[in-house]
Backbone bond lengths (Angstrom), bond angles and torsions (degrees), N, CA, C in turn:
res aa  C-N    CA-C-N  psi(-1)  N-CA   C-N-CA  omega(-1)  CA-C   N-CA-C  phi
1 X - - - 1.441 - - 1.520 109.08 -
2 X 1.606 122.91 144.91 1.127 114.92 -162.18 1.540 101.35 -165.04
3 X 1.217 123.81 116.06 1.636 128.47 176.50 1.220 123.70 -129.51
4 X 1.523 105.88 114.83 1.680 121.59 175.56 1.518 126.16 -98.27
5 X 1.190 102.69 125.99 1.620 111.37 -179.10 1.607 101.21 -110.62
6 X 1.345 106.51 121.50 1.763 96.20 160.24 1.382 98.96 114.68
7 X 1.599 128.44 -38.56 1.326 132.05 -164.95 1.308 98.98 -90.68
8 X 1.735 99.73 149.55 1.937 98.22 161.05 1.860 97.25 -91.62
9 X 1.346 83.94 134.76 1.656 112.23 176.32 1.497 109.35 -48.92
10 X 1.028 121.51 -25.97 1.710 122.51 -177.22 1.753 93.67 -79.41
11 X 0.782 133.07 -32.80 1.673 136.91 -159.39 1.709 78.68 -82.93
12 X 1.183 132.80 -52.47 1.402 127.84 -167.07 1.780 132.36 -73.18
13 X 1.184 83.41 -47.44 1.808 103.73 176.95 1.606 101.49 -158.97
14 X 1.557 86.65 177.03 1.654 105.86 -162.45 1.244 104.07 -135.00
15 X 1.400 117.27 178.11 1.404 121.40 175.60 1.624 112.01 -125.33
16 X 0.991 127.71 108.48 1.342 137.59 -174.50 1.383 113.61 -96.25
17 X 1.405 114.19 110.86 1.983 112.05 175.31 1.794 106.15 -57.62
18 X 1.467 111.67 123.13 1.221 92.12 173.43 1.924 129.72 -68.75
19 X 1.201 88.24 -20.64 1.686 116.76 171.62 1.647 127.96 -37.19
20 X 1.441 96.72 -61.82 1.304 131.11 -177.04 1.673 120.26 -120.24
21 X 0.728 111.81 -7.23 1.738 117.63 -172.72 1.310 140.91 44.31
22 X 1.602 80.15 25.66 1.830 106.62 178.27 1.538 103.58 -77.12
23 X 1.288 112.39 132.85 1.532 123.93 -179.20 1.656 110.47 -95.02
24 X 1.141 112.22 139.88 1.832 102.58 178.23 1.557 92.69 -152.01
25 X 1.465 96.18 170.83 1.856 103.52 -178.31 1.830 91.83 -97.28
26 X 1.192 91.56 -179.30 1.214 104.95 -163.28 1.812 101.72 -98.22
27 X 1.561 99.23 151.24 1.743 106.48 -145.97 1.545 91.01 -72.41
28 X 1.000 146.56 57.05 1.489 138.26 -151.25 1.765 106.70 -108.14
29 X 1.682 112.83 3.72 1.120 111.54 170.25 1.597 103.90 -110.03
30 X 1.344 109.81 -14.46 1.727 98.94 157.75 1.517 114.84 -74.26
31 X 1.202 126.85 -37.86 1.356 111.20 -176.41 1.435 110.56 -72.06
32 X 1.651 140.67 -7.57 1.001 131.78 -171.97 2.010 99.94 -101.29
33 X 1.154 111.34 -22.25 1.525 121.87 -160.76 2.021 98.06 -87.19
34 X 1.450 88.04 -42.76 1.976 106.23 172.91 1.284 117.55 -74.13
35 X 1.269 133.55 -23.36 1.185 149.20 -176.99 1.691 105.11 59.37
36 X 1.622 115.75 40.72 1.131 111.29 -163.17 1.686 114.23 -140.57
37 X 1.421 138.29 177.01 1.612 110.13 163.12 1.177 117.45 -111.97
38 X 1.129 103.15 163.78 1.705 112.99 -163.68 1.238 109.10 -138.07
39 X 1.785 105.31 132.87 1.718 107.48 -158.16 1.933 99.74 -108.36
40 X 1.107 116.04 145.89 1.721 113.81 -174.23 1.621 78.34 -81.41
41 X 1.101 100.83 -168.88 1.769 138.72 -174.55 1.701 103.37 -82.21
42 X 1.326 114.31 161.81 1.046 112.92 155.18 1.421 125.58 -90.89
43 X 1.188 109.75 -17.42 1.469 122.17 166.68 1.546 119.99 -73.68
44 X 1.449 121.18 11.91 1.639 116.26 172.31 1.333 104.89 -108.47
45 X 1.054 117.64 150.24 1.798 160.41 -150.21 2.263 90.56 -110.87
46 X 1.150 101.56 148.90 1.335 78.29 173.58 2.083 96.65 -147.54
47 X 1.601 103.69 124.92 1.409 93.33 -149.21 1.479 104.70 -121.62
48 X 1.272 108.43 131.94 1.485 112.35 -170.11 1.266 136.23 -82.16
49 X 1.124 154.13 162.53 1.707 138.75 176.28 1.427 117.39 -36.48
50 X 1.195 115.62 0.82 1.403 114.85 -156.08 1.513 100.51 -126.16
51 X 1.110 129.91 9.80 1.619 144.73 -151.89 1.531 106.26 56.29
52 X 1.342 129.02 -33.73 1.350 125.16 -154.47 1.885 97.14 -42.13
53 X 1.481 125.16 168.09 0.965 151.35 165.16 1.392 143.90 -135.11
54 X 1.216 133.93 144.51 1.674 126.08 -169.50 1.497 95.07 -169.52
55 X 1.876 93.63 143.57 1.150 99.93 -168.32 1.914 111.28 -94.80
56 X 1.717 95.03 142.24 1.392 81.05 -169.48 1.438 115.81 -137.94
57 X 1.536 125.05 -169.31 1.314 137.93 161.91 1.557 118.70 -114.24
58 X 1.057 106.42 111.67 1.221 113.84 175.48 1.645 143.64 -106.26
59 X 1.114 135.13 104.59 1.366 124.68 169.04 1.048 123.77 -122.14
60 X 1.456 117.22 155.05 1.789 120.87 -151.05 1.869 89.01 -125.96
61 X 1.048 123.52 121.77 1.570 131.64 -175.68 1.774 110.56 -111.48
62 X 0.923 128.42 110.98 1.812 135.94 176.46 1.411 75.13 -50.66
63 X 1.843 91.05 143.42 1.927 122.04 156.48 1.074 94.50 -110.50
64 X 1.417 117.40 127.87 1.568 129.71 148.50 1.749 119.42 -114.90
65 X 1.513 88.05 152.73 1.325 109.65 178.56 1.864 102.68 -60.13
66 X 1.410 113.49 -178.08 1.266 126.50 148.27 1.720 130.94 -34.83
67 X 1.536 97.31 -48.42 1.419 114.88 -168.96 1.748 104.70 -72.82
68 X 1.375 119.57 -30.59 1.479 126.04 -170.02 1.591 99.44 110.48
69 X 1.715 119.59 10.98 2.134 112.37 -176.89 1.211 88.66 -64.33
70 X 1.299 128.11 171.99 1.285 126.63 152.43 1.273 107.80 -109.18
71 X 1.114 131.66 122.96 1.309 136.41 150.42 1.463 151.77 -86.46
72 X 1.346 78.43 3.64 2.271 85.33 171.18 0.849 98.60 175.80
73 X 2.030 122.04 -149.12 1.105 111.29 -158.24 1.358 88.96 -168.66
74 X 1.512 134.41 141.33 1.097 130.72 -163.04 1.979 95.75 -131.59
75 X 1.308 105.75 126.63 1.519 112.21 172.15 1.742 108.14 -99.99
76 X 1.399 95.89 155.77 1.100 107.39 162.34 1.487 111.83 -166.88
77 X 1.832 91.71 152.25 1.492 104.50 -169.10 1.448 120.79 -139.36
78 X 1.381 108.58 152.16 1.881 115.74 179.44 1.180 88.65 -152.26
79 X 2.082 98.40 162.11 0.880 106.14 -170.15 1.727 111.00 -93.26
80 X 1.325 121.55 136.95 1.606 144.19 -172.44 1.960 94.93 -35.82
81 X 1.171 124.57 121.46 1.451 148.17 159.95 1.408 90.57 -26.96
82 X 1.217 109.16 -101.05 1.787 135.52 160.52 1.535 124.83 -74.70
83 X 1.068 102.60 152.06 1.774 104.26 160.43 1.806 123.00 -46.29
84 X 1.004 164.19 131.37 0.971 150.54 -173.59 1.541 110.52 -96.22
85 X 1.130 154.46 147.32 1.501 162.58 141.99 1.331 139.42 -74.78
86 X 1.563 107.65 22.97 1.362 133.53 164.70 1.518 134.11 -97.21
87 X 1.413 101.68 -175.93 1.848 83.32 179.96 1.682 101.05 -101.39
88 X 1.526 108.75 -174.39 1.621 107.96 -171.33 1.149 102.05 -85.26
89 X 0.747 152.44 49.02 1.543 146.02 -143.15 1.949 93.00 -124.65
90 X 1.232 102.79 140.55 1.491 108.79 171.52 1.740 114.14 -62.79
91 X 1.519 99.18 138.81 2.160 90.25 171.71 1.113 93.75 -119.55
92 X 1.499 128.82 175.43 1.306 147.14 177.78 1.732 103.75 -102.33
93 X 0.882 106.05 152.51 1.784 129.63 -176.18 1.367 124.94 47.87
């Protein structure tokens, strides 16, 4: 278990397709640009500065102010029920 305040999440960990072993950062400028959340795959690996890896669930949720600005973006993660049988690809809601 591991919680960062202050850091951008790409500087920290990554998102690895378990499928293909293509590495990508995490979609965290669609959820701020969509004003919406966005769930990773169940099929991504999620890998830390350190290589270590674990398989996960991910969704990235816009923070807004009072007014409706958005100002960031809040992730969160558990570990996948099952394996999933999709691609890594970001979904909406």
């Amino acid at each position: 278990t591991f919680g960062v305040i202050g850091e951008l999440l790409d500087e920290i960990a990554r998102i690895s397709c378990r499928a293909t072993g293509h590495t990508q950062g995490f979609p965290t400028q669609a959820v701020m640009q969509e004003g919406r959340p966005v769930t990773v795959s169940r099929d991504a690996e999620l890998v830390d500065r350190q290589g270590r890896w674990r398989s996960v669930y991910a969704r990235g949720t816009p923070v807004r102010v009072a007014d409706g600005e958005i100002i960031g973006s809040m992730w969160t993660f558990a570990e996948p029920l099952q394996a999933g049988t999709g691609s890594c690809g970001g979904a909406h809601g």
